[in-house]
N, C-alpha and C positions, 0 to 999 in steps of 0.2 A: 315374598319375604316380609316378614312382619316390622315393625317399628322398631320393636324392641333389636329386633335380629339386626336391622339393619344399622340403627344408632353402636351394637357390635362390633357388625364391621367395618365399618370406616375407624375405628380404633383398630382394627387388623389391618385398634391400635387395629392398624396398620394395619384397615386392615384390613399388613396383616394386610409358586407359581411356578411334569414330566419328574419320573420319578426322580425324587434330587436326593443324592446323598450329601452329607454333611459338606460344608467349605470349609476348607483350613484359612484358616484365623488370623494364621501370625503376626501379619502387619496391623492387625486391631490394636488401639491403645488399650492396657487395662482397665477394666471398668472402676471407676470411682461413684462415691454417693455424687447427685443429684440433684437439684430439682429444680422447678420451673414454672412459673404462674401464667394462665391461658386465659383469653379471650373467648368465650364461645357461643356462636350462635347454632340453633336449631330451632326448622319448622316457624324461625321470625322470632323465636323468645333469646333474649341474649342471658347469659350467665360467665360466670368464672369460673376456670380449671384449675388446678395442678397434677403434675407430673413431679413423683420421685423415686429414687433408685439408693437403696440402703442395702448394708452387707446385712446378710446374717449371720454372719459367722461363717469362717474356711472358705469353700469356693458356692455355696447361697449366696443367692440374693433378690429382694422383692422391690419390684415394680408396680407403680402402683398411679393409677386416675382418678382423680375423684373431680365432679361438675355438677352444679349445686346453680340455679336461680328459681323464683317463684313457680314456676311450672317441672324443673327437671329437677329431677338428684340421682345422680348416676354414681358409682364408683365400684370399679375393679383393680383386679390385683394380679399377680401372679409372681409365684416363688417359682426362681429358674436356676437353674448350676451352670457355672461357669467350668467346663472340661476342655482347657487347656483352648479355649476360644469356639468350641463349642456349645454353643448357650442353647440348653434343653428345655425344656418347661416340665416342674414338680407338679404343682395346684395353682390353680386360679378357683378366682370368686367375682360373678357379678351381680352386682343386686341394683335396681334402679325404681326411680318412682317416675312415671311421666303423665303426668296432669293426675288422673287420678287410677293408673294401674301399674302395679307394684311387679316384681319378679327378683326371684333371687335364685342364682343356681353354682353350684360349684364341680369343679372337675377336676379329677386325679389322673397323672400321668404316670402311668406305672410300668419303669424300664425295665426293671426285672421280670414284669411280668411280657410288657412289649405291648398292652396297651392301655388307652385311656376311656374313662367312666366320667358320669355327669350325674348330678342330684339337684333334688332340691326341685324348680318349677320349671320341669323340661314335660315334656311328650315321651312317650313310653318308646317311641324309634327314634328319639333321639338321645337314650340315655347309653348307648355306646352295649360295649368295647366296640372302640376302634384300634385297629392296628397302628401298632403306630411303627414308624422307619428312620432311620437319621436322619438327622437335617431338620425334622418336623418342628413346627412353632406353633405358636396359640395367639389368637388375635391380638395383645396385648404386647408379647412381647416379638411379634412381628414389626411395630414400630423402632426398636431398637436393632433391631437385627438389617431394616433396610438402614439406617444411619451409620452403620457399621460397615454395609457392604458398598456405599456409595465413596465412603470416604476412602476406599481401601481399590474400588474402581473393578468390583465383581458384579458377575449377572447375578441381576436381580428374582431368582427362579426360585421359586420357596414353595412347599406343601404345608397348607395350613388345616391343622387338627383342631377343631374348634365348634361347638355347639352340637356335638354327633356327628360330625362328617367328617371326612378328607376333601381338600380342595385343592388344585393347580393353581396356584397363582404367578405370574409374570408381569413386572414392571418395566418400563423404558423411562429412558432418558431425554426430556423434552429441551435438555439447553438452561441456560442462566435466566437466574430472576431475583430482583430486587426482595429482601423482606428486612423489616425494622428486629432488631432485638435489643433491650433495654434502650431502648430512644436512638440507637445508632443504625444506618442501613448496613446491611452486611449482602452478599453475595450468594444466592441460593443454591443449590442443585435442583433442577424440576423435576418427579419424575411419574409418571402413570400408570394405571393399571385401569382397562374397560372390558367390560363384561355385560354386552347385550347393551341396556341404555341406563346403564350405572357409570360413571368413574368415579377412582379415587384418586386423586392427586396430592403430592407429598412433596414439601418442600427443605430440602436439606444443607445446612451449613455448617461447614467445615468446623471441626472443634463441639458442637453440639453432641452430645450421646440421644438424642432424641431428635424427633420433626420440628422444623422453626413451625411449623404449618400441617395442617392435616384437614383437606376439602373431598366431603364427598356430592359429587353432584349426581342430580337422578332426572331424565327425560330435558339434560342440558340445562337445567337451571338447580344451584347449590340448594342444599337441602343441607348439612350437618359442616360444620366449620366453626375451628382448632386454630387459632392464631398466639402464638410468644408472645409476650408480653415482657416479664424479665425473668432474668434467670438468679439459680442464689448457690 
């Protein structure tokens, strides 16, 4: 997997696990605007994040990373509907610069038609249709969707539609951990996903609509790492 792909997924967001049909929602809180300022290191260069979540009107609404220091500039997006607690994904966009190689690509979800397409700086097999199925997420707003099913106390089993593929993904629950948000500790949920000599680990606190925490490590030593800082 390449750099690019991989700095991706660990934001599959969230990222971002058996064919899964949709989870009903109910006990979700309504989503509200957001957001949240990060800490971020990669590859040893440190920078700053944000995370926000705005309506756009009726049941839209866009999600959105942006992480910016001297070496990185990263930022995606993705416009997703809210159907009655199940959150689909519309389009996304990521474009990023890292040290000195650019890519920008974007992808449409298209339910009426039942699949999704990609543009822009892909590889000619990875610019889709993919089928797409309920339940389906996109690495971005994978992140909120595990914040939602931790808090509500659902498996963590999600198909991620994202870069040209379909992927199984599956999370566990590693137990309580400390993490700081706005200067104060608060109580985390831990939770994992490993695949070969990747994890992702995610860390989730009650009330948050987002990761307090988002670490991806590769051959046991971090590699991409997503730390709160505060929230607004």
């Amino acid at each position: 997997m390449s750099t690019l792909s991989r700095t991706k997924h660990v934001l599959a967001a969230a990222g971002l696990a058996c064919a899964f049909a949709a989870l009903p929602a109910a006990a979700a809180q309504p989503l509200k605007p957001f957001s949240a300022d990060y800490q971020a290191s990669y590859m040893g260069l440190q920078g700053n994040g944000r995370m926000t979540l705005e309506s756009q009107g009726g049941n839209k609404w866009k999600y959105t990373l942006a992480i910016g220091s001297s070496g990185i500039q990263l930022n995606q997006d993705t416009v997703f509907e809210d159907r009655s607690g199940d959150w689909r994904p519309l389009s996304s966009r990521n474009s990023s610069l890292l040290l000195i190689k650019k890519s920008d690509k974007s992808a449409v979800y298209d339910w009426d038609q039942g699949v999704a397409t990609w543009s822009g700086d892909v590889k000619a097999d990875r610019a889709g249709p993919v089928k797409l199925q309920p339940g389906d997420v996109d690495g971005l707003l994978l992140n909120l969707v595990i914040a939602r099913d931790v808090a509500a106390g659902k498996p963590l089993n999600y198909r991620l539609v994202d870069s040209g593929r379909a992927k199984a993904l599956s999370y566990k629950i590693e137990g309580k951990e400390a993490v700081t948000v706005d200067g104060k500790q608060k109580q985390a949920t831990k939770v994992v996903q490993t695949d070969g000599n990747k994890q992702i680990l995610v860390w989730v606190v009650d009330g948050l609509p987002v990761p307090a925490r988002i670490l991806q490590r590769k051959d046991g030593k971090d590699d991409i790492d997503l730390r709160i800082k505060t929230t607004h």
